[in-house]
C-alpha positions, 0 to 999 in steps of 0.5 A: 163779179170779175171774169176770169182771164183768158190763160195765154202761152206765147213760146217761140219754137225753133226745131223743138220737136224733141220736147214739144209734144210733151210740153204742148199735152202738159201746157193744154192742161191749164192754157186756154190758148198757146200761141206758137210762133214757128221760126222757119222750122224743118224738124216736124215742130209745125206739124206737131203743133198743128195736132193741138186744138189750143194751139194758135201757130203764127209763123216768124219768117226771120233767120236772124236770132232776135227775141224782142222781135219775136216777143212783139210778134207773140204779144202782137198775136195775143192782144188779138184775143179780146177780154182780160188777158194771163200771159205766160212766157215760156219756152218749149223746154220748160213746164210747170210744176204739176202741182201748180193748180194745187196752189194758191199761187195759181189764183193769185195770178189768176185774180191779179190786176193788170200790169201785174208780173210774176217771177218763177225760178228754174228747175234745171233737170241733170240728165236722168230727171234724178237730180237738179239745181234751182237757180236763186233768181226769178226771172218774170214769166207771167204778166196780166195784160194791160197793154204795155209797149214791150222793149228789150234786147236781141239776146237775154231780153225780158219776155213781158213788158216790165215797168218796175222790175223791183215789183215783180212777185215771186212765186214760191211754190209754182217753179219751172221744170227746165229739161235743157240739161236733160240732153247734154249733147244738145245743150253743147251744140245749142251753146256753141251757137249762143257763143256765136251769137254772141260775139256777133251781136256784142262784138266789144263783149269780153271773150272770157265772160262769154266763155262764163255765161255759157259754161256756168252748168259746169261750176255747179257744186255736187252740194248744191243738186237736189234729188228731183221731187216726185210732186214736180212730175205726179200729176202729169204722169197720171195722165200719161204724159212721158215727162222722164222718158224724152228723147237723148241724142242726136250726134251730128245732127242737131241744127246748132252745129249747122247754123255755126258752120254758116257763121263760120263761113259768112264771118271767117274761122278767126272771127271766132277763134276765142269761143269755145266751139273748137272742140268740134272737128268743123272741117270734118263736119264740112267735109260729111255736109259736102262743103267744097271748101272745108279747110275754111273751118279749120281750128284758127286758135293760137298757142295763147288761145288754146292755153287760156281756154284750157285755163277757163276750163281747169277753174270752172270748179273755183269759179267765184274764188277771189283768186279766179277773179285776179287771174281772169283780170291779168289774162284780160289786161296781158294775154286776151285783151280785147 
């Protein structure tokens, strides 16, 4: 008889302590062990995570934002476990469906060879819980450990080792319910920072597809939200697990806001003056932080920058339209070239 796999979470934790004791109760009901690799956090996460007697917490001591070094840091940590291995990649603001046991999907993952990867589409929660929008592609979140080299990249790096990515099982019936929309503010102040990012690691990357990437949620057609599922929260709520009852909220404290004011001030204001962060008021910010040198967050833009970023948000409702498409190519070869 073939043993069971061991069923292993690796997620990297930075300042989750919002959502992560809700994903830690709704995880321990099918991880036999969640691995959490704490990046330096100052938010209460360390301490939440400790309270739980499957977690494993290992810390990440970078500063640096980096997810195929903290994926080889969880994949590390968990190939120390002897025995067949299930891993599941996800982050602290993501859960599975509650009725994942229920389905045969689940044993199939269970029963897979290794090398196995198996795919889950995102669930992507509107503030509220009513309604959503299901993303179309699967992005590869389970993997039957057999013990491959992880490669990838420092932004929108896979999460498992993947040797053919055209063998990549969909799941179907197991989704991903994805709370980062649930707090609107938040997911502003969190993009704001990836913009950064961004410009930072891929400094030859076009401003205007940054500026697509991280406004997507906004192009999303009324049409296309669906009203939530109660089977996607039942069971979790039968057992008291808050999961339409998070915290909203955190004004001018979320700790994005704090991380761009540092790469504004290591990089200079105009390094950034194409993103779309300017619709935060940095100088007063620095002004409430005590930053002695506060006028060194003023907004840089020019009359050209602030014309084609209105023009970025005016078209977000026609986004994929031929005629967007021109226009974006006229505004890169004659307004923004890079």
């Amino acid at each position: 008889m073939v043993p069971k796999p061991l069923v292993i979470c690796l997620t990297p934790v930075r300042n989750e302590a919002w959502i992560l004791d809700v994903f830690l109760k709704c995880t321990s009901l099918w991880a036999d062990r969640i691995i959490i690799a704490d990046q330096q956090s100052t938010d209460g996460s360390r301490e939440i995570a400790s309270r739980y007697p499957k977690v494993i917490l290992i810390d990440n001591l970078s500063s640096d934002y980096n997810e195929v070094a903290r994926q080889k840091i969880l994949l590390t940590e968990a190939r120390k476990i002897k025995g067949k291995r299930l891993l599941i990649t996800l982050d602290a603001d993501e859960l599975f469906t509650s009725s994942y046991s229920k389905t045969n999907e689940w044993q199939q993952m269970l029963d897979a060879s290794e090398g196995s990867v198996f795919g889950f589409r995102w669930i992507n929660l509107c503030p509220g819980f009513k309604k959503c929008w299901i993303t179309d592609g699967y992005f590869p979140w389970a993997y039957m450990d057999d013990g491959a080299e992880h490669v990838g990249l420092e932004m929108h790096s896979s999460r498992v080792p993947i040797k053919d990515w055209a063998k990549i099982v969909p799941m179907q019936q197991i989704k991903v319910l994805h709370y980062q929309y649930t707090d609107w503010a938040r997911m502003e102040s969190k993009h704001r920072y990836y913009q950064c990012l961004e410009r930072i690691k891929y400094p030859h990357k076009h401003a205007i597809e940054i500026f697509r990437m991280y406004h997507h949620m906004y192009a999303i057609p009324e049409e296309k939200k669906i009203v939530s599922r109660e089977e996607w929260f039942r069971a979790y709520e039968k057992k008291c697990i808050p999961v339409r009852s998070l915290p909203v909220g955190g004004g001018e404290h979320f700790w994005f806001d704090q991380e761009v004011m540092q790469k504004i001030e290591a990089q200079g204001a105009s390094y950034f003056r194409r993103e779309s962060i300017w619709d935060v008021d940095w100088c007063e910010k620095a002004r409430k932080s005590k930053c002695v040198q506060s006028e060194q967050f003023k907004d840089p833009r020019s009359f050209i920058d602030k014309l084609v970023q209105a023009y970025l948000k005016e078209t977000l409702k026609i986004l994929h339209t031929r005629l967007v498409k021109i226009l974006d190519l006229l505004v890169r070869t004659f307004l923004w070239r890079q």
